[in-house]
C-alpha positions as CSV (number, residue, x, y, z in Angstrom):
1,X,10.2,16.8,23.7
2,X,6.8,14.9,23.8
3,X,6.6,12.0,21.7
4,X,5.0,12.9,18.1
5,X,2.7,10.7,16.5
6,X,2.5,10.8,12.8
7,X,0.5,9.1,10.4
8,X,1.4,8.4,6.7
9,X,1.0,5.4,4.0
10,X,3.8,3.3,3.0
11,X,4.0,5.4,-0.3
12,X,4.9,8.6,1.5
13,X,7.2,7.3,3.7
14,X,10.6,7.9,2.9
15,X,13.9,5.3,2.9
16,X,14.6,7.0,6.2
17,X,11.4,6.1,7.8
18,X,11.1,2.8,6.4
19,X,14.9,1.6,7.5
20,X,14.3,2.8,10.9
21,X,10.8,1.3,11.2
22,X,12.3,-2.1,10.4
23,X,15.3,-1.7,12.6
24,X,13.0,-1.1,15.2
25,X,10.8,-4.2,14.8
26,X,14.1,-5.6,14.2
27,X,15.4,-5.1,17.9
28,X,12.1,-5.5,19.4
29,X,11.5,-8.4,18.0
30,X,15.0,-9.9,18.8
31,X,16.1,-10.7,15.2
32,X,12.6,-13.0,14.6
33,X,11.2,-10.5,12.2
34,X,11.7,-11.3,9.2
35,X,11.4,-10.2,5.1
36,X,8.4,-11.9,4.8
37,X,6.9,-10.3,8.2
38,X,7.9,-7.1,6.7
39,X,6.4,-7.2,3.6
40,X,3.0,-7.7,5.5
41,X,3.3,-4.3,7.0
42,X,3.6,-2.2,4.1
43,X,0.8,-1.5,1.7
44,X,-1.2,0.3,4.3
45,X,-1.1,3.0,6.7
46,X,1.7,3.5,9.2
47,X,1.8,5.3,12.7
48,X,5.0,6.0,14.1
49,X,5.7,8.3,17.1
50,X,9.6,9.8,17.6
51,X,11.0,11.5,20.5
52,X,14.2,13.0,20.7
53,X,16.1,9.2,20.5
54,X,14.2,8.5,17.0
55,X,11.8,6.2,16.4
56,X,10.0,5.1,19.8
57,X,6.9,3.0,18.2
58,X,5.6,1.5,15.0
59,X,2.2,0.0,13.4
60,X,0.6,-0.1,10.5
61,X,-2.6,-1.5,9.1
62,X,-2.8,-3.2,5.6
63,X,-5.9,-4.1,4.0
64,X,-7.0,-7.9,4.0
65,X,-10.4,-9.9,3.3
66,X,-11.3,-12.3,5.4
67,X,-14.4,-14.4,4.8
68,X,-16.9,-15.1,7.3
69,X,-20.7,-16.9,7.0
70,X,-20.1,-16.9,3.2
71,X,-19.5,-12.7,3.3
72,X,-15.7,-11.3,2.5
73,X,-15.0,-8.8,4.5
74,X,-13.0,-5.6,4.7
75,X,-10.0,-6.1,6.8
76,X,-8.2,-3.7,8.2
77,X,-5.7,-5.9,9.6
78,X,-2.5,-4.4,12.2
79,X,1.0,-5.2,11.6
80,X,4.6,-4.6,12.8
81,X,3.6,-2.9,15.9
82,X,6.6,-2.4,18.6
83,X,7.8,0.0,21.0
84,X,11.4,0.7,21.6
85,X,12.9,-1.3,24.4
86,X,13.6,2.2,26.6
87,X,10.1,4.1,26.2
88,X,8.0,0.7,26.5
89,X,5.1,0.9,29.3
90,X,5.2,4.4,28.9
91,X,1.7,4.4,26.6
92,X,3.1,4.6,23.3
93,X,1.9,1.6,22.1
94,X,-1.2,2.3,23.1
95,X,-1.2,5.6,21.2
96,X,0.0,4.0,18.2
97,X,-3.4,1.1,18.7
98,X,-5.4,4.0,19.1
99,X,-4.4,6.0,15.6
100,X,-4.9,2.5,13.6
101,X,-8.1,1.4,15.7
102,X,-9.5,4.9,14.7
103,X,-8.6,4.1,10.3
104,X,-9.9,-0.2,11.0
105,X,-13.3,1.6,13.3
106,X,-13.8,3.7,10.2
107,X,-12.9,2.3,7.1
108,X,-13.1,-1.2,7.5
109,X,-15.7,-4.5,8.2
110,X,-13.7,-5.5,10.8
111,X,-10.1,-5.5,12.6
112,X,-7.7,-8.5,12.9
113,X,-4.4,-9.3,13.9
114,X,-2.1,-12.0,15.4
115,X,-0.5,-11.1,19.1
116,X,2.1,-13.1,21.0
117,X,1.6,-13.2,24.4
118,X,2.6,-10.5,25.7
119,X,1.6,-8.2,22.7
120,X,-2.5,-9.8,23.8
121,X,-2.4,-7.9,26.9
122,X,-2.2,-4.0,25.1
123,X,-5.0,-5.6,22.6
124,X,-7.6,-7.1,25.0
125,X,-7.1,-3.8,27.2
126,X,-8.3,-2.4,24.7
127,X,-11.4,-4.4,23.6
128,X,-10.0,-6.3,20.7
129,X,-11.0,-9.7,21.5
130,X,-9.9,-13.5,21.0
131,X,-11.1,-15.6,18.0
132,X,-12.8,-18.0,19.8
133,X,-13.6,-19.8,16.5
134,X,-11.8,-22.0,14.0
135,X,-9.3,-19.9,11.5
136,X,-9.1,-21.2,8.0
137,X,-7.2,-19.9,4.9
138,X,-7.7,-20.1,1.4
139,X,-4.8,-21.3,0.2
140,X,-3.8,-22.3,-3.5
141,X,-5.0,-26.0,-3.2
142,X,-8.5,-24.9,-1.3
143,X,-9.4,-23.7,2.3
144,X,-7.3,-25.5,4.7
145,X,-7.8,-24.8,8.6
146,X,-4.7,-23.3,10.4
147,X,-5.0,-24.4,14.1
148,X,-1.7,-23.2,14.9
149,X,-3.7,-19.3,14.4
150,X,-6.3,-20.6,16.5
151,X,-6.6,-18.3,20.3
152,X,-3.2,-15.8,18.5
153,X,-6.2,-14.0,16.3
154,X,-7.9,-11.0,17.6
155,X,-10.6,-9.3,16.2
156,X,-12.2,-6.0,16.7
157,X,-15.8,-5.8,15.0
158,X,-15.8,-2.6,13.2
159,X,-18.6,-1.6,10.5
160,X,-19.6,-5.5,10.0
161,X,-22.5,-7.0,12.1
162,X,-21.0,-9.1,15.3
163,X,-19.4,-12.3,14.2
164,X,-20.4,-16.1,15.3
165,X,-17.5,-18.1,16.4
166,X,-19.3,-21.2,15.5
167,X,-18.3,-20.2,11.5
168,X,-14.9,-20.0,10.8
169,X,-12.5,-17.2,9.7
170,X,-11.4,-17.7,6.4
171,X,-8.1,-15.3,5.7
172,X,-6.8,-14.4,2.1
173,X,-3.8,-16.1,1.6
174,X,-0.1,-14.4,1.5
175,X,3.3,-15.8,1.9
176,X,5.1,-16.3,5.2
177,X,2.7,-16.3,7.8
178,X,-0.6,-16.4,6.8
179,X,-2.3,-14.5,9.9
């Protein structure tokens, strides 16, 4: 069978769905996923694909703000994204980026999300690009600047005018990690 991609929001996803999305990001993530991580990726809209295995691919895309040159902006912001360890390099991760790219291109200022290293490669293939500017929060005692975050954010500049590195990112604040 060829993979199926389908799209749905957390709320009409099932307790099926949902167990074996996180099992997947589970075992793709090698047990360093945790509740926390989770959480971050529901809220919003998933795309999964399955195959005849199951699940093959998972991401989602929650909405954030994100503040930058004094404007908040709409953030459609990607989460939990993995591919199964069998059917990776096969372009499902790429179809999943594709279904959220087309909801942040359309619905949101801009596009944002943290990669590891070898999660940056799919995303700068694909045009999302590198924060070359400071990333901040605004966290409950004020806006503090996160340079851990700084070169793992990606942005992808979606209905918002093109933004200046030399002005910080300043991300909503949320438990766990805050990018």
């Amino acid at each position: 069978m060829t993979p199926r991609l389908h799209m749905a929001h957390t709320a009409g996803l099932g307790p099926a769905d949902l167990r074996a999305a996180r099992a997947l990001l589970d075992e793709a993530f090698e047990g360093d996923f945790g509740d926390q991580d989770w959480e971050h990726g529901l809220g919003g809209m998933h795309a999964l694909v399955h195959d005849d295995a199951g699940l093959a691919a998972h991401g989602s895309v929650v909405m954030r703000r994100i503040r930058h040159r004094g404007r908040w902006l709409r953030t459609g912001y990607v989460e939990a994204v993995a591919v199964r360890a069998d059917v990776r390099r096969t372009g499902l991760g790429g179809r999943v980026m594709a279904a959220l790219e087309g909801i942040v291109d359309r619905a949101y200022d801009l596009g944002a999300l943290s990669a590891s290293e070898d999660g940056a490669l799919l995303y700068t293939a694909r045009g999302w690009q590198r924060w070359g500017g400071q990333v901040c929060a605004l966290s409950p005692d004020g806006i503090v600047r996160l340079p851990e975050e700084e070169g793992d954010l990606y942005v992808r500049p979606a209905l918002a005018a093109p933004l200046d590195p030399a002005h910080a990112l300043v991300l909503d604040w949320r438990d766990g990690d805050v990018a």
